[in-house]
C-alpha positions as CSV (number, residue, x, y, z in Angstrom):
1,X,-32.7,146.5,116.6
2,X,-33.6,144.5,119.7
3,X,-31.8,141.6,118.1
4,X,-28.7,143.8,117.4
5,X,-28.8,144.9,121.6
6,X,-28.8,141.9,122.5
7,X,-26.1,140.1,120.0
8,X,-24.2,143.2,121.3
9,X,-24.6,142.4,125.1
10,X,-23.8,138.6,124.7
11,X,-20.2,139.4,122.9
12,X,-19.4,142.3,125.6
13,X,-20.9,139.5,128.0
14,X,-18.3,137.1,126.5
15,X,-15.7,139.4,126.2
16,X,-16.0,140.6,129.9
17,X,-16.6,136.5,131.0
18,X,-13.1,135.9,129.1
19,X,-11.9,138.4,130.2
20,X,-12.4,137.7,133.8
21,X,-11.7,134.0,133.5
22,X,-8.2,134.3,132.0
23,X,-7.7,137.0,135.0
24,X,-8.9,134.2,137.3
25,X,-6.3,131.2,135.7
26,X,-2.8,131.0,138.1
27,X,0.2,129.4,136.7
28,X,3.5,129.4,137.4
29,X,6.8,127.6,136.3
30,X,9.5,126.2,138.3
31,X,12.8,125.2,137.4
32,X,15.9,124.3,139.4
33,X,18.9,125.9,138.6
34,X,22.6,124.4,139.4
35,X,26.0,125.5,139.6
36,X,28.8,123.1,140.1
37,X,32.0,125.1,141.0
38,X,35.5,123.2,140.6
39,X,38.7,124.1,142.3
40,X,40.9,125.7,139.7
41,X,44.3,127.2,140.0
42,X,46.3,128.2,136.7
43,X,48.8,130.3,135.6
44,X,46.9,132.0,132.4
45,X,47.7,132.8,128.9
46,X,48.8,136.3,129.3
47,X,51.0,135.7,131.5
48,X,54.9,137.2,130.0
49,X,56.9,134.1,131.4
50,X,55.1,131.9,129.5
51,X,57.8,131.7,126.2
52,X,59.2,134.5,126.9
53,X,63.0,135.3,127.2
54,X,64.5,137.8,129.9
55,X,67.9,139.6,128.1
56,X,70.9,140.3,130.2
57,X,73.7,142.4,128.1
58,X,76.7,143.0,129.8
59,X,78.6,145.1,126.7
60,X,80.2,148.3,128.8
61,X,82.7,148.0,131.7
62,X,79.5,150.0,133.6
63,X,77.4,146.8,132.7
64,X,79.8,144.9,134.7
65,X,80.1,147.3,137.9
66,X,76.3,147.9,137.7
67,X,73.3,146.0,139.1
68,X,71.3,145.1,136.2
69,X,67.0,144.7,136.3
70,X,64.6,143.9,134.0
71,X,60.9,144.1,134.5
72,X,58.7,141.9,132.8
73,X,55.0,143.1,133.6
74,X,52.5,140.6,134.4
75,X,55.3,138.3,134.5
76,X,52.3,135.7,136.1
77,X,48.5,135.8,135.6
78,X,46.8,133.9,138.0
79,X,43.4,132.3,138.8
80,X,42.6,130.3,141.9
81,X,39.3,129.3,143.8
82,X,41.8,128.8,147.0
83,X,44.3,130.6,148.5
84,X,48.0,129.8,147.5
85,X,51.6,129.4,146.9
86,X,53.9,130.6,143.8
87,X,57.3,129.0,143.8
88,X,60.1,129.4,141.8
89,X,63.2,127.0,140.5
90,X,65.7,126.8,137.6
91,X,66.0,123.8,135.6
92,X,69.2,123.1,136.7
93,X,72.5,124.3,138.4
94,X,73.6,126.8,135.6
95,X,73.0,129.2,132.9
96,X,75.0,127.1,130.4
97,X,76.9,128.0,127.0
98,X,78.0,124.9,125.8
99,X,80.9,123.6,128.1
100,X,80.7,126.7,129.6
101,X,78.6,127.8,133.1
102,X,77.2,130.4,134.9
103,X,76.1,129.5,138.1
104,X,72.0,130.1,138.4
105,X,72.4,132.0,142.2
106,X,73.5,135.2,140.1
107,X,70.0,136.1,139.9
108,X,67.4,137.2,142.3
109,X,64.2,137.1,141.3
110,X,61.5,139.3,143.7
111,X,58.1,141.3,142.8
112,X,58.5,144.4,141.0
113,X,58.0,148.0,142.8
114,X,54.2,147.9,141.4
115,X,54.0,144.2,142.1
116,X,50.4,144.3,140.4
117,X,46.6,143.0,141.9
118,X,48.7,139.3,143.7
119,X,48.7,139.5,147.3
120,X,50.3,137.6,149.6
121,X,53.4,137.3,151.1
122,X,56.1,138.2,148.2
123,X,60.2,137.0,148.7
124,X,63.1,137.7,147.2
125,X,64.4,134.6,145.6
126,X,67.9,133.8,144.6
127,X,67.5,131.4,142.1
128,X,68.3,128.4,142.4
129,X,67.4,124.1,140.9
130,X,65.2,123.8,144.2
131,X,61.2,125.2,144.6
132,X,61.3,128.2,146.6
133,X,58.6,130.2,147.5
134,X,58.3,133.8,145.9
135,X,54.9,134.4,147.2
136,X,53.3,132.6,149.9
137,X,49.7,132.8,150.8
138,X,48.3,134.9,148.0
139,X,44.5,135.1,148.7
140,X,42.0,133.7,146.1
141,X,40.8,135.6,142.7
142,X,40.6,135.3,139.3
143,X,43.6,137.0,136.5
144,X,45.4,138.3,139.7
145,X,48.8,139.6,138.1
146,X,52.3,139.7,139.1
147,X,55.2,141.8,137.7
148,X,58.6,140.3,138.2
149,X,61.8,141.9,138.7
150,X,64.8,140.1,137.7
151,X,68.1,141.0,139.0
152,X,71.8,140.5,138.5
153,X,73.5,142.8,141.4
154,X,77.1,144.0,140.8
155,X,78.4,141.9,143.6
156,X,77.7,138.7,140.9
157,X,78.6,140.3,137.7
158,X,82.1,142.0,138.6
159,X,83.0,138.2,140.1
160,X,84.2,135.5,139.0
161,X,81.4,133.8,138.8
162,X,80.2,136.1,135.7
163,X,83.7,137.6,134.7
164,X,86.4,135.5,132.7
165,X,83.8,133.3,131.2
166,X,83.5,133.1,127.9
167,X,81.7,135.8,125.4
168,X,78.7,134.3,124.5
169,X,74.7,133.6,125.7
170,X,74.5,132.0,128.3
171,X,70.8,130.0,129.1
172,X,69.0,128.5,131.5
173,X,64.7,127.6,132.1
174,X,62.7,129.6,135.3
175,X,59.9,127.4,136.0
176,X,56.7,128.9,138.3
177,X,54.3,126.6,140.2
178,X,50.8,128.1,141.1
179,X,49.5,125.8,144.2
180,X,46.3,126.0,145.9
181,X,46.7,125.9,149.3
């Protein structure tokens, strides 16, 4: 029985040695973590004038005599590490039906009412071939949206410069520029 007490002793005596020396053992890991940040700006999928098509119908004498807007919601989806600029051209003089032309300064193009999460300094912008700026200082952020309104005010539609032209479409490209600052 002795031998029993004192196999017993020595294993809790090993047990409680172990024990103590694993409690006793300090080690520690280090490891070095990096970020590397760019500067990005980009207008991101999502955004609607990316392919897509803005519709004027002018069918009714009203149409004519009427200002006419369409909204396009999140017209522009932007992401920047900087503050910056959004400007605005057409990719030429006129909306053009064959031989046929519209000149492009019948439309304004400005934020809509709810312009959406871009700040900045927004403009009204009567389109034109040349970069103008329709919002000027926006600050920094990531997805920030902007929904356009695009106009055609009576004053351009019952003029000449819409009426006695030809029925048809008449087309023309809006290009938009995101640039840090």
């Amino acid at each position: 029985m002795t031998k029993q007490f004192a196999i017993a002793a020595l294993t809790i005596g090993a047990i409680v040695l172990g024990t103590n020396n694993a409690k006793a053992q300090n080690t520690t890991a280090t490891t070095t973590v990096n970020i590397t940040l760019n500067d990005v700006i980009s207008i991101d999928a999502g955004s609607t004038a990316i392919g897509n098509t803005v519709d004027f119908n002018y069918v009714t004498a009203a149409d004519y005599n009427s200002n006419q807007t369409i909204t396009k919601a999140n017209s522009l989806k932007v992401t920047s590490t900087k503050n910056f600029n959004v400007k605005v051209k057409a990719g030429g003089a006129n909306f053009m039906n064959g031989v046929n032309l519209i000149p492009v300064n019948v439309l304004t193009i400005k934020a809509a009412t709810a312009a959406g999460t871009m700040g900045g300094t927004k403009s009204a912008v009567v389109l034109s071939a040349t970069d103008q700026n329709l919002v000027a200082n926006a600050p920094l952020g990531s997805a920030l949206t902007l929904n356009l309104d695009y106009t055609i005010p009576a004053a351009k539609s019952s003029s000449s410069d819409i009426l006695g032209k030809p029925a048809g479409t008449y087309t023309q490209t809006v290009t938009y520029t995101a640039t840090a600052l």
